[in-house]
C-alpha positions in Angstrom: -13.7 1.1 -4.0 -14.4 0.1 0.0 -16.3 -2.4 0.8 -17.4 -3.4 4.5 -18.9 -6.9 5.2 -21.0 -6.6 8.0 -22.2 -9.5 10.0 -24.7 -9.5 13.8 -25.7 -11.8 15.9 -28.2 -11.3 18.2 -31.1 -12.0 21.3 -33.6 -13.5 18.6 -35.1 -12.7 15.2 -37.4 -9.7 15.8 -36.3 -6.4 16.7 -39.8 -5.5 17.0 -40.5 -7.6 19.9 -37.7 -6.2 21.8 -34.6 -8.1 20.5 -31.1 -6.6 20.7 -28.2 -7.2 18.6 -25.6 -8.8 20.7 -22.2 -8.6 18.5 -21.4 -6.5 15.8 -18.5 -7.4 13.2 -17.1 -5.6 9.9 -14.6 -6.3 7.6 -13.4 -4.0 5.5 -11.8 -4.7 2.0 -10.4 -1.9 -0.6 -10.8 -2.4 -4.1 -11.5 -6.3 -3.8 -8.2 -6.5 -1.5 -9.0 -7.4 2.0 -6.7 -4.3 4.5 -6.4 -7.0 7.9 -8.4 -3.9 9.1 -11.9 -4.7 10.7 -14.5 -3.6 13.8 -15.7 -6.1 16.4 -17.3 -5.9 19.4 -19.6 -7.6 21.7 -22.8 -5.7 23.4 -25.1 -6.2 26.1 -28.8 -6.3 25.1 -30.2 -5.4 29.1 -32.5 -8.3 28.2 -32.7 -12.4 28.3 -31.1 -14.1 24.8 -34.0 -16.4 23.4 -32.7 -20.3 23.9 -32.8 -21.0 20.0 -30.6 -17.7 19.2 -28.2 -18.8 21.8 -28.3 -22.5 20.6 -27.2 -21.0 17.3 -24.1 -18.3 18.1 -23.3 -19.7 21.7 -23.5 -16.3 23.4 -24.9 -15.8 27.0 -26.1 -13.3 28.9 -23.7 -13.8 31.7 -20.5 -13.2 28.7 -22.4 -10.0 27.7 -22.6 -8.3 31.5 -19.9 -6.3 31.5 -19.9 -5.2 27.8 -21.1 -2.2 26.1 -24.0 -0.8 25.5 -25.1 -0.1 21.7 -25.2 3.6 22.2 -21.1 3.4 23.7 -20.0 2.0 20.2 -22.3 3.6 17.8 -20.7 6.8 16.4 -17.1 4.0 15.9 -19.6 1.8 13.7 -20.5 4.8 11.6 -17.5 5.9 11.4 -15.9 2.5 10.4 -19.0 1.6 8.0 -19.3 5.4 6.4 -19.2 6.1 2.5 -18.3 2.3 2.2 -20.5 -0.3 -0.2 -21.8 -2.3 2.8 -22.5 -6.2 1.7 -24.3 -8.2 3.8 -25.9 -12.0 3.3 -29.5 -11.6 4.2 -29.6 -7.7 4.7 -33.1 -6.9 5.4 -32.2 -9.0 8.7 -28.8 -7.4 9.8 -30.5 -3.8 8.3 -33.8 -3.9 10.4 -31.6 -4.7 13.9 -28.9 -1.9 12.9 -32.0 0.4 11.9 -34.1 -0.5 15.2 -30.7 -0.1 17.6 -29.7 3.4 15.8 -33.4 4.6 16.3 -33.9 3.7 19.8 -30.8 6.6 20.2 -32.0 8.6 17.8 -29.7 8.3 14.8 -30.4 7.9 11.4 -31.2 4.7 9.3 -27.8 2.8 8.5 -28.7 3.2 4.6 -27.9 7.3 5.3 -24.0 6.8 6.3 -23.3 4.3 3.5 -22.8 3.9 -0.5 -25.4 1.2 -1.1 -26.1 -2.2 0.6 -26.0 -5.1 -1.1 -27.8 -8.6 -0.1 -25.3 -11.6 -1.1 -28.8 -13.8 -0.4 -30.7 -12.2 -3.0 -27.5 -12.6 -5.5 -27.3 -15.8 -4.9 -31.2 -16.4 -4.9 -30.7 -15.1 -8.3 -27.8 -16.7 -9.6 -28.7 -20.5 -7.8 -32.5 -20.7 -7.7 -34.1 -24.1 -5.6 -31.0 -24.3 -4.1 -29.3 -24.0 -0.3 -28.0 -20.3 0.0 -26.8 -20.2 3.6 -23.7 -18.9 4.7 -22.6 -22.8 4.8 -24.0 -24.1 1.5 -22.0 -21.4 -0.6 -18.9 -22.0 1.1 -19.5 -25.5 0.1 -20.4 -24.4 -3.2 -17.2 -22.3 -4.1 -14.7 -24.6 -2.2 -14.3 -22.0 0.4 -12.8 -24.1 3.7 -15.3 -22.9 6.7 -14.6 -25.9 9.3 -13.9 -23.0 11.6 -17.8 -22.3 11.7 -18.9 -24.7 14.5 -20.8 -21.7 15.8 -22.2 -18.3 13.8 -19.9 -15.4 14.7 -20.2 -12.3 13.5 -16.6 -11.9 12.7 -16.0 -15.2 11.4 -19.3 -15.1 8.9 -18.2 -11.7 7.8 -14.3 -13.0 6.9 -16.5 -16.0 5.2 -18.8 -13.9 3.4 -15.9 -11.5 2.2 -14.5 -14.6 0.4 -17.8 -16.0 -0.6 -18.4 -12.6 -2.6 -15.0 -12.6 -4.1 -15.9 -16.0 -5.2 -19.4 -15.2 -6.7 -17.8 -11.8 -8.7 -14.8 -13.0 -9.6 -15.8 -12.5 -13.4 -14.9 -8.9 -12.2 -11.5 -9.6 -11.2 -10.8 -11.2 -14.7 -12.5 -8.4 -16.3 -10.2 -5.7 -14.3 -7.0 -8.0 -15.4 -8.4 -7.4 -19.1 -8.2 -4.1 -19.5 -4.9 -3.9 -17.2 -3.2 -5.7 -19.8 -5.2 -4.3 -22.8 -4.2 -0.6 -21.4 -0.1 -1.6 -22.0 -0.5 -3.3 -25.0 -2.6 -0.6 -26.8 0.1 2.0 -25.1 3.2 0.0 -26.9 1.3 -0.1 -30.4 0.8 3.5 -30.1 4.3 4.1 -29.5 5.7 1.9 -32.2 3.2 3.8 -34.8 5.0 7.0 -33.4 8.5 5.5 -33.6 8.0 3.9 -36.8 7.6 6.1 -40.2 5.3 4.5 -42.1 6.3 2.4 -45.4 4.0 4.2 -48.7 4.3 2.1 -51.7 3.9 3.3 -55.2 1.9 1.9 -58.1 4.3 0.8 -61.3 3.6 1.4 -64.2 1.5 -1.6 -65.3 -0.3 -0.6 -62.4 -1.3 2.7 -63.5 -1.9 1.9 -66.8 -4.6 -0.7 -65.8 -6.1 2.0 -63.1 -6.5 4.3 -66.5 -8.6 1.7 -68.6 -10.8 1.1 -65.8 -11.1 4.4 -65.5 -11.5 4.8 -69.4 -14.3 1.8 -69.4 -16.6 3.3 -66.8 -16.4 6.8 -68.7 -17.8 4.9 -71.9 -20.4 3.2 -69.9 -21.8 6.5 -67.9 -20.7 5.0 -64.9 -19.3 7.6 -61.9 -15.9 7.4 -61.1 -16.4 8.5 -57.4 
């Protein structure tokens, strides 16, 4: 199974006003094993970065000059994020910039190139309810050391929410281990029946003489023998 974790950052929270994702990151990881292989890259947005967004990531305009433009790096996303079981914490977000960029270069909705998408928000909504669910709360939570995050990044939240998930499934991981040993152990019993002849013990004679009165009592009674 491939799984992508997928994080942005970007000029403000609306893309419907105009806003631009400004960095794109995705981790990839293969059936729960992270593969060191990921896609990164920084964008210019050809517009001003609100003051609060840049308060939170620490990007400016001036960094983003002399980067790419969205359409440069899109077919490499799609490419990177395609057939994979995209995860992202607070999707609707990360979707609806993705979705808004892709359409202004008229290319399909991200939900087309990938498995499924699933929101790590809304699992952990669902599995802590009335509690703190941000990126930093559930790293807190599962012990996950993120002193790192002085700043959002989109590559450093998505290598933090790859181990956040691993953390929240990890019932999975036993399960798996399960059935890996069951599968051996059910294998060598199944051998041992075939290697072994099997033991068939006879009744004596005291044995078969008590069988027969039974047998001989229900007869007098009426009773059915089978």
């Amino acid at each position: 199974m491939r799984q992508i974790f997928l994080d942005t950052e970007t000029t403000g929270l609306y893309p419907a006003q105009g806003h631009r994702i400004i960095e794109i990151a995705a981790v990839e990881m293969i059936n729960r094993r992270p593969t060191n292989n990921h896609f990164h890259v920084y964008l210019n947005p050809q517009r001003e970065i609100d003051a609060a967004a840049q308060e939170v990531h620490g990007i400016s305009l001036e960094f983003l000059q002399d980067k790419p433009l969205f359409a440069a790096i899109a077919q490499e996303m799609i490419a990177f994020v395609s057939g994979a079981e995209l995860i992202i914490h607070n999707a609707p977000f990360d979707v609806g910039f993705l979705n808004s960029e892709l359409g202004h270069i008229g290319l399909q909705p991200i939900e087309t190139f990938c498995d499924r998408i699933i929101d790590t928000l809304k699992m952990a909504k669902d599995s802590r309810p009335g509690q703190r669910n941000n990126l930093d709360a559930l790293c807190r939570h599962f012990g996950i050391d993120n002193s790192r995050r002085t700043l959002h990044g989109a590559l450093l939240d998505a290598e933090l929410l790859a181990d956040v998930y691993m953390a929240m499934t990890r019932g999975q991981d036993s399960l798996m281990m399960d059935l890996g040993q069951l599968q051996p152990m059910m294998q060598v019993q199944m051998h041992q029946a075939k290697q072994g002849s099997l033991k068939v013990l006879k009744a004596d004679e005291f044995e078969l003489t008590a069988h027969q009165e039974y047998l001989n009592s229900l007869a007098k009674s009426g009773a059915k023998s089978w």
